[in-house]
C-alpha positions in Angstrom: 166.8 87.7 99.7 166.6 91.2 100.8 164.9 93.9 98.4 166.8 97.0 97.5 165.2 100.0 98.3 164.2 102.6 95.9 164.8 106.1 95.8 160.9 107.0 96.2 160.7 104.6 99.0 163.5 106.1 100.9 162.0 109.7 100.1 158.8 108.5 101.7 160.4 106.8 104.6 162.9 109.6 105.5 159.4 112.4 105.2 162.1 114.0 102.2 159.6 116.2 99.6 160.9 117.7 96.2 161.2 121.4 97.6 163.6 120.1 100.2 166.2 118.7 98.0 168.3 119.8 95.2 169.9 117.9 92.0 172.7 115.9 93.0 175.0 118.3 90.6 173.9 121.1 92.7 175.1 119.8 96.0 178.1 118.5 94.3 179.0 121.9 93.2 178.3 123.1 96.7 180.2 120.8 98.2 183.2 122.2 96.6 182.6 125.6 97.0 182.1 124.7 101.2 185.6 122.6 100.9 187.4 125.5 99.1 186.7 127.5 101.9 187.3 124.8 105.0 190.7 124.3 102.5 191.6 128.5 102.9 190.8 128.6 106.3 192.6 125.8 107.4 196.0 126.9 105.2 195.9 129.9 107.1 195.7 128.4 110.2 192.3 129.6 111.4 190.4 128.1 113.5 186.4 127.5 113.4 186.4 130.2 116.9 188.6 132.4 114.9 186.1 132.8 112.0 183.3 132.7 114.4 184.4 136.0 115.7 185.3 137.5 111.9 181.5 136.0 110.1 179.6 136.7 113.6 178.4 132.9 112.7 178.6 130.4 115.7 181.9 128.0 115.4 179.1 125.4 116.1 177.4 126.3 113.1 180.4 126.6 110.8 181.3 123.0 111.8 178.1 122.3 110.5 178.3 123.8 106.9 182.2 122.2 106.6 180.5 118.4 107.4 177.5 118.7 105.6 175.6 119.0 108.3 173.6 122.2 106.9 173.6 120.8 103.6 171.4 124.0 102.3 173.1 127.6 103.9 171.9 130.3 102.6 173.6 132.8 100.1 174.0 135.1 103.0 176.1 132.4 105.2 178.4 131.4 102.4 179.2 135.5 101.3 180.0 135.4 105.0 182.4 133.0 105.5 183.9 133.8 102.2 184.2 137.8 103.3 186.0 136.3 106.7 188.6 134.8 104.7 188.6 138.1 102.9 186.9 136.0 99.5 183.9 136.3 97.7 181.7 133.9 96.1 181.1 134.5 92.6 177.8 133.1 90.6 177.9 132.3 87.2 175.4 131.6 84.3 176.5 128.4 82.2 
């Protein structure tokens, strides 16, 4: 019988240290934030080369953030994004 892996052993394996990740919650909430936005663009019927040219971000890039590909933007990139769909990104204390 196969043994399951554990969470520290797949850390070690995949080289993945403590400042690199964040809690599960966190990217959860990210998630949706990066969604809502893929949602607005797309019900406007924007493209990933249309906001390219309104964030100055690479399409290539955006596709990126929408996957989960860049699981980590920076603050910068998401105002961005937002401000090309003519939204902003509110952060709250809770």
């Amino acid at each position: 019988m196969k043994k399951k892996p554990t969470v520290a052993g797949v850390r070690s394996e995949l080289d993945i240290r403590d400042e690199d990740s964040m809690p599960v919650g966190d990217y959860i909430a990210l998630r949706r934030l990066v969604l809502a936005l893929k949602a607005e663009r797309e019900r406007r019927g924007l493209s990933l080369a249309d906001l390219s040219v309104a964030t100055r971000i690479s399409a290539p890039a955006l596709s990126n953030l929408e996957t989960g590909k860049n699981p980590n933007p920076t603050v910068n990139t998401l105002f961005r994004y937002a401000g090309g769909l003519g939204k902003a990104v509110r952060f709250s204390v809770e």
